[in-house]
C-alpha positions in Angstrom: -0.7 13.8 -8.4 -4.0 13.0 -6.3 -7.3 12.1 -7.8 -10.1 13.3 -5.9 -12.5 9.9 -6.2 -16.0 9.0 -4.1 -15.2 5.3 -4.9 -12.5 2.8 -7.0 -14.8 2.6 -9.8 -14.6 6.6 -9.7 -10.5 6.6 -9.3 -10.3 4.6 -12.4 -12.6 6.5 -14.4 -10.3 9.5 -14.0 -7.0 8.0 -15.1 -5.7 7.7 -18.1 -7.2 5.7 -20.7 -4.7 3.8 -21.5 -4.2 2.9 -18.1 -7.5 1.7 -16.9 -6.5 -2.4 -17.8 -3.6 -2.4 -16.2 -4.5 -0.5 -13.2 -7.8 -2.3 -12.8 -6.0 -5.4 -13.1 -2.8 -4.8 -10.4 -5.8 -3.4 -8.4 -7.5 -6.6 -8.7 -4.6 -8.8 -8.1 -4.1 -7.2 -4.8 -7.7 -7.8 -3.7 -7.8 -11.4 -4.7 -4.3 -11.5 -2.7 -4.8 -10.0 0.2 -5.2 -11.7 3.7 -9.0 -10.8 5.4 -9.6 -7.8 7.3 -8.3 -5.2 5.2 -10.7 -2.8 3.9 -10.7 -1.0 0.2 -10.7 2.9 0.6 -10.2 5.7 -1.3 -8.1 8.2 0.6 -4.6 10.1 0.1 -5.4 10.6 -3.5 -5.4 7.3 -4.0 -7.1 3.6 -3.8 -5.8 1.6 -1.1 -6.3 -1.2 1.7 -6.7 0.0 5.3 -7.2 -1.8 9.0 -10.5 -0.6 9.5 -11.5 1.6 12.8 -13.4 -1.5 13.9 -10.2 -3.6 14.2 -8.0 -1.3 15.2 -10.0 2.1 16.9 -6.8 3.7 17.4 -6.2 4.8 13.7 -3.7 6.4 11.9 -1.4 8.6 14.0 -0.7 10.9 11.2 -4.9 11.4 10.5 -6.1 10.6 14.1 -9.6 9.1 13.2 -9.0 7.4 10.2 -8.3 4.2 9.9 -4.5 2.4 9.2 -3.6 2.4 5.9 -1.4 -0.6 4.6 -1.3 -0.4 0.7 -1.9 2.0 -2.0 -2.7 2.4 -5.7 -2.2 5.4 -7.5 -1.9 6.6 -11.5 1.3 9.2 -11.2 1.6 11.5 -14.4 4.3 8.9 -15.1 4.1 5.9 -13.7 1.5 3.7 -11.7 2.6 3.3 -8.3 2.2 0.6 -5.8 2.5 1.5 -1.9 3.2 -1.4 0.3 4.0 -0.3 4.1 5.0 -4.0 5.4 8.0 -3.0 2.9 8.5 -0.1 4.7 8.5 -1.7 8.1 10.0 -5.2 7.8 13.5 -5.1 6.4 13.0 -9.3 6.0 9.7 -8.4 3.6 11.7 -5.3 1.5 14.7 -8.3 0.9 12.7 -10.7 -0.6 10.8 -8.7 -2.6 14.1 -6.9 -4.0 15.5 -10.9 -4.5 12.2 -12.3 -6.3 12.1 -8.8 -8.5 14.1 -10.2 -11.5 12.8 -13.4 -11.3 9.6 -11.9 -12.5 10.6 -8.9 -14.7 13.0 -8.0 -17.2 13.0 -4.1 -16.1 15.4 -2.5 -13.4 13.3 -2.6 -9.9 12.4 1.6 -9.5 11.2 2.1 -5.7 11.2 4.4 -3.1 10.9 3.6 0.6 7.2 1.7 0.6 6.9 3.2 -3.7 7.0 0.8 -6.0 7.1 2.9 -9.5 6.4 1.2 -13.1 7.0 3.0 -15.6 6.3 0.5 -18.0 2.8 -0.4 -18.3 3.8 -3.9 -20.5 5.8 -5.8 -17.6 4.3 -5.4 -14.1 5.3 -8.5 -12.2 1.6 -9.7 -11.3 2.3 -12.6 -9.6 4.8 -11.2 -8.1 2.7 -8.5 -6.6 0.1 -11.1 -5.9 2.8 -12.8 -3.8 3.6 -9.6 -2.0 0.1 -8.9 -1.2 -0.1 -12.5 0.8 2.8 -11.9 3.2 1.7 -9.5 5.7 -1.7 -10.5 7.9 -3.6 -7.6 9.7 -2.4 -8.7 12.6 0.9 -8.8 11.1 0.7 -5.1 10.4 -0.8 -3.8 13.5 1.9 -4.9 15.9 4.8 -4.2 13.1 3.2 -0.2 12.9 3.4 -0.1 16.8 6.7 -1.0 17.1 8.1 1.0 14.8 5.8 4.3 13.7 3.4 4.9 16.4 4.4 7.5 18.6 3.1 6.6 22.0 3.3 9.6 24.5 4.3 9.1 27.6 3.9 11.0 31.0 6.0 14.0 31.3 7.2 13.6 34.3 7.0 16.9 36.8 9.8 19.0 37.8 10.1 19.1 41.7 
C-alpha cells in the first residue's frame, strides 16, 4: 500500500490514527540513529533515508537519477514496516539483528528479505532499531551496493 506524500509530516498525516505515535516515534528513532550523510525522502510510497545524488551522482540503478535508497518506513494495511538494505546486503548485519531480536522483544521476529513487519504496534524493539540504524555508514553502504546490486555493464566485445 503506497501513500502518495509531498513530505514526512504529509506521510503521517495520512496513516492511520492510531498509528501516528508509534510511527512518528520508530521514524524518529531512526533519524536520531543514523550515521551523517543520509538524506530523509519521501519516495516508493514511503518515508525513507537515501545517499543523496551529491554523494553518490550515480544513483539508484533501478530509478537511474534518483538518489540510493538505504531505509524505509511505511504504514502497510496491517503492519508498519521497516526497510533496512544493509540487511539485505550484509549477511554479518542480517545475523545479528536476528540474534539481538529476542533480547529486545517478546514477539516472534516477522521479516522479509530487507522487511521488517510489526504487527503489533505495543512492542517494537526501539532500541533495538536504534542500534540497527547505527551500523551501516554511507560509506558503508555505497561500496556494499556496488559489490553486490549494481549492475555495471561492460564492453560487448565484437565478433570478428
Amino acid at each position: 500500500m503506497q501513500i502518495p506524500a509531498d513530505s514526512v509530516a504529509d506521510y503521517i498525516s495520512k496513516i492511520p490514527e492510531e498509528r501516528q505515535e508509534v510511527f512518528k516515534k520508530l521514524f524518529n528513532t531512526v533519524s536520531a540513529n543514523l550515521p551523517k550523510g543520509f538524506q530523509e525522502a519521501v519516495s516508493y510510497g514511503m518515508v525513507g533515508w537515501d545517499v543523496p545524488l551529491e554523494t553518490y551522482p550515480a544513483g539508484y540503478h533501478c530509478t537511474p537519477g534518483s538518489p540510493l535508497p538505504f531505509m524505509g518506513l511505511a504504514s502497510q494495511k496491517n503492519f508498519i514496516a521497516l526497510y533496512h538494505m544493509g540487511i539485505y546486503a550484509d549477511p554479518e548485519l542480517l545475523d545479528w539483528f536476528v540474534s539481538e531480536y529476542p533480547k529486545y522483544s517478546k514477539r516472534k521476529l516477522d521479516m522479509g528479505k530487507s522487511c521488517i513487519r510489526f504487527k503489533k504496534t505495543d512492542d517494537i524493539p526501539f532500541e533495538l532499531i536504534a542500534e540497527l540504524s547505527k551500523k551501516m555508514a554511507v560509506k558503508d553502504w555505497i561500496d556494499r551496493y556496488e559489490t553486490q546490486f549494481k549492475k555495471t555493464k561492460e564492453p560487448v566485445p565484437k565478433k570478428k
